[in-house]
N, C-alpha and C positions, 0 to 999 in steps of 0.2 A: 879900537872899535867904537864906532858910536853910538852911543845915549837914544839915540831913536832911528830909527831904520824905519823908512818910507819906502811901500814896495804896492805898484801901481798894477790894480785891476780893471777889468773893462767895467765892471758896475760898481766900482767902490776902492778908496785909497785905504791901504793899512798900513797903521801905525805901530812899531813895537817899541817897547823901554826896554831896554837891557841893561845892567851894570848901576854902574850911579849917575842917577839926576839928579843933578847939582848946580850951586852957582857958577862951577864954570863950564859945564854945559851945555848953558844957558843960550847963549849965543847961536852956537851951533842949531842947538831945538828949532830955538826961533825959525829958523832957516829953513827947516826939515817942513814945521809945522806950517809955515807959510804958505810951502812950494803944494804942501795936499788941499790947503783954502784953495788954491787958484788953479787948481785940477778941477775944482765945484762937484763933487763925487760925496758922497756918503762915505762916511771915515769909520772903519772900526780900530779899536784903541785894544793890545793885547800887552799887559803888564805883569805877566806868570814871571820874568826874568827879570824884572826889576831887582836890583839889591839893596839902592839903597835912597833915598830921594829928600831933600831940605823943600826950606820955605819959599825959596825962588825959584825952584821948578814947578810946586804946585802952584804960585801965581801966573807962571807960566802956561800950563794948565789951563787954567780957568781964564787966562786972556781968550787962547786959541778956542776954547768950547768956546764962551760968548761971542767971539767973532763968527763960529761955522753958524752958528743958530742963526745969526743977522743975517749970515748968506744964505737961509732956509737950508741947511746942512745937517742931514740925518748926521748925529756922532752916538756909536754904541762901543761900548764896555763889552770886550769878549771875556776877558778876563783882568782880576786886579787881585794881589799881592798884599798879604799884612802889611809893607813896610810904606807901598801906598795907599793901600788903605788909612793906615794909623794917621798917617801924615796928613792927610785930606782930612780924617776927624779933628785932628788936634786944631787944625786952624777952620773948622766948621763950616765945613765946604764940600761936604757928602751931599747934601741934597742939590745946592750949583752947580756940580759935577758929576749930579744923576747917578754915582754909582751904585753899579746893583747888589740887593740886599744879599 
């Protein structure tokens, strides 16, 4: 199964975490995360299934948000997970990554 599932609507791309995002991933994400940029949609982001997630998916992360905002790209948080949560605090990237309180 994979790490992020892209599933296309007429007013907005959604994005889900499931399982582990991780270094090796990694690659894969890129992919996923690219293909919702160049849809140009308003992305929402739903990480309730995430399990478990490193330091190079949350730069991963915060590449893809910084890229959607330069493409004037609503990105919102339906939902987030302790494990990324935690992970985003540790490397102090809650507020770069807008997560909600």
């Amino acid at each position: 199964m994979p790490s992020i599932n892209l599933t296309c609507h007429a007013d907005c791309t959604e994005l889900r975490f499931e399982g582990a995002l991780d270094v090796g991933a990694v690659r894969a994400g890129y992919q996923t995360l690219n293909e919702a940029l160049i849809r140009g949609l308003p992305v929402e982001l739903e990480a309730a299934e995430l399990e478990r997630v490193d330091a190079a998916a949350v730069q991963l992360l915060l590449v893809f948000y910084k890229a959607a905002h330069t493409r004037g790209l609503r990105v919102q948080w339906r939902s987030v997970n302790a494990a990324l949560r935690d992970a985003i605090a540790v490397l102090g990237l809650v507020q770069a990554l807008e997560l909600p309180a």
